[in-house]
N, C-alpha and C positions, 0 to 999 in steps of 0.2 A: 534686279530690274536695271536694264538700259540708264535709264535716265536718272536713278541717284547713285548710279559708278559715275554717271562721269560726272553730276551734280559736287559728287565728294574730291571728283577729281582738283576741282578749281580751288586755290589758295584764298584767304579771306581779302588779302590786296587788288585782287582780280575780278571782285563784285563788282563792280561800281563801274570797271571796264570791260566785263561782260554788258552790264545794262546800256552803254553805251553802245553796244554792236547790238543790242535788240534794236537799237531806235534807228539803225542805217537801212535806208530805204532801201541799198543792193542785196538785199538777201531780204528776205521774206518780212514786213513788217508789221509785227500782231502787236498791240498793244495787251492784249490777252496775255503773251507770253511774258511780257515784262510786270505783271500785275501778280500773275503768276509765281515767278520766281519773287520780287521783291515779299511777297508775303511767305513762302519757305525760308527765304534770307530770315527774316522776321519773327517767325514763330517755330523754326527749328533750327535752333544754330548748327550749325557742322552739318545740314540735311542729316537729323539723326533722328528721323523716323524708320519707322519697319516699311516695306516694301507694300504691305497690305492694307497702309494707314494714305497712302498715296492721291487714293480716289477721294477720300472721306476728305482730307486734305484741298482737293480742288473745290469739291462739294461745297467749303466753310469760305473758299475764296472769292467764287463769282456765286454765292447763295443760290437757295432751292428753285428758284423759277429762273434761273439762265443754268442749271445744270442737265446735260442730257449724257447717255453713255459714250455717241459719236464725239460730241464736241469731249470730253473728258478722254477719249484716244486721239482724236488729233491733237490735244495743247499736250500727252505723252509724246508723241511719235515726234510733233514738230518742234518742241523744246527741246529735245534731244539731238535733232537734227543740226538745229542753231547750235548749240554744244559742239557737237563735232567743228561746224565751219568755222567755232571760234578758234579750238584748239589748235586747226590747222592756222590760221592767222596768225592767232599770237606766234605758232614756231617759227612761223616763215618770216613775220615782220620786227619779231621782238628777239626771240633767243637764237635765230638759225639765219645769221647774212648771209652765208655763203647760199644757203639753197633760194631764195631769193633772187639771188644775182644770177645764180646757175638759171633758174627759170627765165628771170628776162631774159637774158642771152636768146636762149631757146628760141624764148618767142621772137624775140626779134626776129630768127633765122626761119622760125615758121612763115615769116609775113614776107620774105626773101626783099631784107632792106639794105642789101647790098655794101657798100659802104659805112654806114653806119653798126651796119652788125658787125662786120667785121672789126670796127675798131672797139668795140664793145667787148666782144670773145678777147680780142688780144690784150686788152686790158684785165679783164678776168682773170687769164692763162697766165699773166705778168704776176698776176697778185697772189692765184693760188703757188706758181711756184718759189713766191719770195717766201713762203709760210717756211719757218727754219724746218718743222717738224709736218712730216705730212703724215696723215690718215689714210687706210684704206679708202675709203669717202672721197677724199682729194686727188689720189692717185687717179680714181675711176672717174671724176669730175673734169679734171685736164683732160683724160683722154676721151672723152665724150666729147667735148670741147670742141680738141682739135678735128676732130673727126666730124661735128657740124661744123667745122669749118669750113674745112674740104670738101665734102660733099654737099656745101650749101651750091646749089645752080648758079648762082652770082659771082662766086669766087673761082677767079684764074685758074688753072690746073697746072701753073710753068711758074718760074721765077719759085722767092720767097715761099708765096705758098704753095708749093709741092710739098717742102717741109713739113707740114702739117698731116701728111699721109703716115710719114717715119714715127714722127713722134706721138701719133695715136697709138703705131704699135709698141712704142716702148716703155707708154706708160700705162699699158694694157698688160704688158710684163709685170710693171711694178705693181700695180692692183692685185693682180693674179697671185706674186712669189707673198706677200701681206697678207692678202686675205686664206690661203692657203695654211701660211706660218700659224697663223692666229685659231685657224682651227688646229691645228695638226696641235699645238700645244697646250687644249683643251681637251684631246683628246686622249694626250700624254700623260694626264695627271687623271684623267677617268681609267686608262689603262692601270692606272695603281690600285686605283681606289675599287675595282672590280675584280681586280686579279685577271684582266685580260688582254687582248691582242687586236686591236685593230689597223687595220690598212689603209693606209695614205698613199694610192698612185701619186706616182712624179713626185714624192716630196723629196727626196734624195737627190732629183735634180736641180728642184729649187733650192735646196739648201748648198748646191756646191754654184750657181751660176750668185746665189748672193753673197755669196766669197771673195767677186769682183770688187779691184780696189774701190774704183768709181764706187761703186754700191755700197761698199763699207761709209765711204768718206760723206756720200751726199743723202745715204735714207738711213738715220739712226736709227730709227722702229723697226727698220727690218734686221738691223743689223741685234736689235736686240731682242724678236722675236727667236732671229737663226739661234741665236748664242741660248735662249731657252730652253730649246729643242735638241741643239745638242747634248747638253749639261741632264735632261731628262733619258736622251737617247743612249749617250755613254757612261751614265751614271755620277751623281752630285756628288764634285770633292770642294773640301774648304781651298782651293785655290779658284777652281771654277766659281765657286759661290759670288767668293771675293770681287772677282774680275769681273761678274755679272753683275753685281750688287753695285762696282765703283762707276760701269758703266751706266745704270740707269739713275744712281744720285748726278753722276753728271751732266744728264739730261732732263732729269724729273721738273724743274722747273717750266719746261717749254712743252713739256708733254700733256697734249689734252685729259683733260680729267676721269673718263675711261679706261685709259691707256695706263693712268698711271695704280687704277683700280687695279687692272685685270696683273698685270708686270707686279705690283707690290706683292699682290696673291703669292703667284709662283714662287716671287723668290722666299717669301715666308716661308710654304710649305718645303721650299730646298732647305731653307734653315732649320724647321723644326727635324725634318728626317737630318740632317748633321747630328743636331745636338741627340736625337734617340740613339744615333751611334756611337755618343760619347765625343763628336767633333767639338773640339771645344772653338765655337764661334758665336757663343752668345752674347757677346759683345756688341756682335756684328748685326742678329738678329734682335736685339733691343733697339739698337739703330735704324732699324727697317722700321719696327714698330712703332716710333717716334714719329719718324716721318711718314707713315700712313696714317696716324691720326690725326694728321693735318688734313687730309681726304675722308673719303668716304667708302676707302675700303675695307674695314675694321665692322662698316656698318651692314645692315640689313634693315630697312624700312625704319630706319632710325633705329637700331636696337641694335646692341652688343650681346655676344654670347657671354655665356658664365666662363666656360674654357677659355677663352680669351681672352676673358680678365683676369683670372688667375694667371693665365701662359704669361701675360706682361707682366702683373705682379711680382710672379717668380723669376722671370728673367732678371729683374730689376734688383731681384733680391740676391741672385747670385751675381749680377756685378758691383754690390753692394751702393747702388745709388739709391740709398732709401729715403730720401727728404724726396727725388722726383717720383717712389714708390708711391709715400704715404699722399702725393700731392694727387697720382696718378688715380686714387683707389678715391678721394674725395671728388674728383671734378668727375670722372667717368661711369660712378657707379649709378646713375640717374639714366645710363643709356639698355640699363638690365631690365629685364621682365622683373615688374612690381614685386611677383611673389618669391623672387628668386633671389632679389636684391642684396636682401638682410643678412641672408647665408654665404652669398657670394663675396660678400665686402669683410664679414668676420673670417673666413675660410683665408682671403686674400692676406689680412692685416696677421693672422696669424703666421702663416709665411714667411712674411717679413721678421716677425718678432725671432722667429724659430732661427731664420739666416743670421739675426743678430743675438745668437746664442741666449734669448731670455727666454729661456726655456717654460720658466711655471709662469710667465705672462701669457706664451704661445699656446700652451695646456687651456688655460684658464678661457682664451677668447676661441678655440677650436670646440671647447665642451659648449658653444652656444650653436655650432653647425650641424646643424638635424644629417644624419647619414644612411637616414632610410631613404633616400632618391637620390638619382644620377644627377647631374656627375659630382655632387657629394658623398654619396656612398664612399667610394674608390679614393678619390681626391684627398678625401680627409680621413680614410683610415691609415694612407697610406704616409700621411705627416704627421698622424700620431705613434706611427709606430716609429719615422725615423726620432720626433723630439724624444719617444720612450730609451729606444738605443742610445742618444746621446748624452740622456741621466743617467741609465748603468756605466755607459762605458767611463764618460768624465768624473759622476759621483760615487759610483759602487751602489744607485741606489735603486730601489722599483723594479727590480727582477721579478716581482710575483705578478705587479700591473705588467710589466712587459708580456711575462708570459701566458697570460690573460689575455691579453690584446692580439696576442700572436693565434692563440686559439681561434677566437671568434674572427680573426682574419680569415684564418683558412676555410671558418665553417660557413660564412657568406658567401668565398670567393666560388665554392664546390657545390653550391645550393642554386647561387644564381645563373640562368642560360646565357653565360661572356660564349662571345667565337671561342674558340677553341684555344689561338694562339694568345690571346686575351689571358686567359684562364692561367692558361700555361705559364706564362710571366709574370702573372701576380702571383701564382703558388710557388715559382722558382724564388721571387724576393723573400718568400717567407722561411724556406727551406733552408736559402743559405743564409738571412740572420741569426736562426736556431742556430746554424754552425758556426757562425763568428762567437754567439753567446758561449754554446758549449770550448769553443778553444778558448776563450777569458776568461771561464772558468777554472778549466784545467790547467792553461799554464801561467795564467795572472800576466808575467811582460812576457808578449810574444817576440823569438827572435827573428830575424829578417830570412832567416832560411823555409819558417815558418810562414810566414808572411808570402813568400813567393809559392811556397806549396798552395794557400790558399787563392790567391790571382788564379793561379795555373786551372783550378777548380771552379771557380768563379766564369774564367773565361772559357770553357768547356762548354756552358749552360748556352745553349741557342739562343733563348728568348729569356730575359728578365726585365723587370722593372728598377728603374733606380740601377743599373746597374756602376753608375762613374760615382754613384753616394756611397755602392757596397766599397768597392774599389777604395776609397778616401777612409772608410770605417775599416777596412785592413791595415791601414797604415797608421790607423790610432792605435790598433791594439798595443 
């Protein structure tokens, strides 16, 4: 229902200045409606009624002899209404200056007040362009701008403002090569995520006209939208990462808070595909992580994914900063689904114990993470098996539990419907620790000539998991 989306829409600070806009005479004024509302304020916090308890609800508000079917869809239809005109208010007056100002402006020019609009727009146009960082939004807003400038009937067509014709079209450019960019590199990371091929007319030429110094030096956003696009286009290296990465820490502060969502995103997922290729930049991508959870791109409706808390966990845990791990897994783990918490925070904390070699601590806190559901299944079989290989290998001990584990590894990973390539890299982890086992068996100290036979075998395999941990457990042998 209409009217408890957006009833649930409103924050609890905004009651009392909702009920204030019931009472302004410019917009419709029912005393019904605010009788209304304050008594759902009242007797269902959070509006946490069912959608079918609604009517009954009005029914107990204005009682049985002032209730009819008709008046019970008008106090719906027009409470709802009021809803709407407030949401648009609040944006326009409280959280959104600029579309306000953008509006008067307008209107001014609608009423053709000559003078005065004019020095209104130019004041505007002044103020949008002092912004260090512009928006798509802003881009399109100057050149609207200037364009009612010019075409307001009042304003000269010679002199100064002629200027104003040029400059509609070239921030009619800048909107366009931005909003452009911005799809084109949403569409860049769906092209992965699909396994496929879409088409961007003209972006090839947007991307080499925002090449221009001017462009570099005075639109950062775009400058760092291009740099996204190409780094997706010609494929992510830890130098490009870097350079992408140094560029938007060195903007992130002035960058609108979407901007710095959508940009934090990308460069993550640039970092995580490094690191699944053994790029060693986790360093780099702990850093990102850090600074996006000062934002709100980490989140979803207020919620943190479980893989995402581990991903920080374990990065944390191989740059061995574990005092900001363990601090990490205490303050964030409240942002998990309730039922998934418990799992996710022991799963995490074992991690870290495992990275700091305590090995039958790591054991002891992973034996609490249930591994019949995703993405603990996987997660936590796959760091029982590395903490088991680092008791055989360091202590000579748990070869039968190893090779326990290694069994019911393989008969999960062959049972369950993984993609294929899935599938494929968790059976190739399995295949070649049997072969790391079986050679510390047979030749106890591995020599180095050995050890390269091994890599060479290792790096043959297309797809594995863990494959820079197998790498580092060759070199223990």
């Amino acid at each position: 229902m209409k009217l408890l989306i957006l009833l649930r829409s409103l924050q609890p600070d905004e009651y009392k200045v909702f009920e204030w806009f019931l009472q302004s005479p410019y917009f419709k004024n029912s005393s019904k409606y605010l009788q209304f509302f304050r008594f759902l304020v009242k007797h269902f916090p959070g509006f946490s009624l069912p959608k079918n308890q609604i009517k009954e609800a009005f029914k107990q508000c204005v009682g049985d002899a002032d209730f009819s079917e008709t008046k019970y869809y008008n106090m719906v239809s027009g409470l709802s209404r009021q809803l709407e005109h407030f949401l648009v208010a609040q944006r326009v007056f409280e959280h959104d200056p600029t579309t306000y100002l953008k509006l008067l402006t307008f209107s001014l020019g609608d009423r053709n007040l000559g003078a005065y609009f004019r020095s209104e727009s130019q004041q505007f146009i002044q103020q949008l362009e002092s912004t260090a960082i512009k928006t798509q939004n802003d881009y399109l807003t100057i050149c609207q701008t200037h364009k009612q400038l010019y075409f307001n009937p009042d304003t000269p067509k010679f002199g100064n403002y002629a200027s104003h014709l040029q400059q509609a079209a070239d921030y009619l450019d800048m909107y366009y090569a931005l909003a452009k960019m911005r799809l084109s590199a949403e569409m860049k990371v769906r092209e992965r995520i699909l396994n496929a091929r879409f088409e961007t007319p003209l972006l090839d030429h947007v991307l080499e006209w925002s090449r221009h110094e001017k462009i570099a030096e005075n639109a950062p956003l775009i400058t760092l939208y291009r740099t996204t696009i190409e780094l997706y286009r010609d494929g992510m290296t830890a130098e490009g990462f870097q350079a992408l990465k140094n560029l938007f820490t060195q903007h992130f502060s002035q960058l609108p808070a979407q901007e710095q969502v959508i940009l934090v995103r990308h460069l993550i997922n640039g970092g995580i595909s490094l690191v699944a290729r053994d790029v060693p930049v986790e360093k780099e991508l702990l850093d990102l992580y850090k600074l996006a959870l000062g934002s709100e791109a980490l989140f979803e409706h207020n919620r943190m994914t479980v893989v995402t808390f581990v991903n920080i966990s374990n990065l944390a845990g191989l740059c061995h900063d574990y005092n900001w791990a363990f601090s990490f897994i205490d303050k964030y783990a409240i942002y998990l689904e309730a039922e998934k918490q418990p799992a996710a925070v022991f799963l995490a904390k074992a991690g870290l114990l495992f990275h700091q070699k305590k090995l039958d601590e790591a054991q002891t806190t992973l034996n609490t993470v249930p591994f019949s559901t995703a993405p603990f299944d996987l997660l936590g079989r796959n760091l029982l098996l590395k903490i088991a290989v680092d008791r055989f290998l360091n202590y000579s001990d748990g070869l039968d539990f190893l090779n326990a584990h290694l069994k019911a590894y393989e008969r999960y990973v062959n049972v369950k419907p993984f993609a294929d390539d899935r599938k494929s890299a968790e059976l190739n982890l399995i295949r070649f620790t049997r072969k790391l086992i079986a050679t510390k068996l047979d030749f106890g100290k591995v020599n180095e000539l050995k050890k390269t036979e091994l890599k060479a075998k290792l790096a043959a395999y297309p797809l594995v998991v863990s494959k820079k941990w197998l790498e580092s457990k060759i070199d223990e042998l």
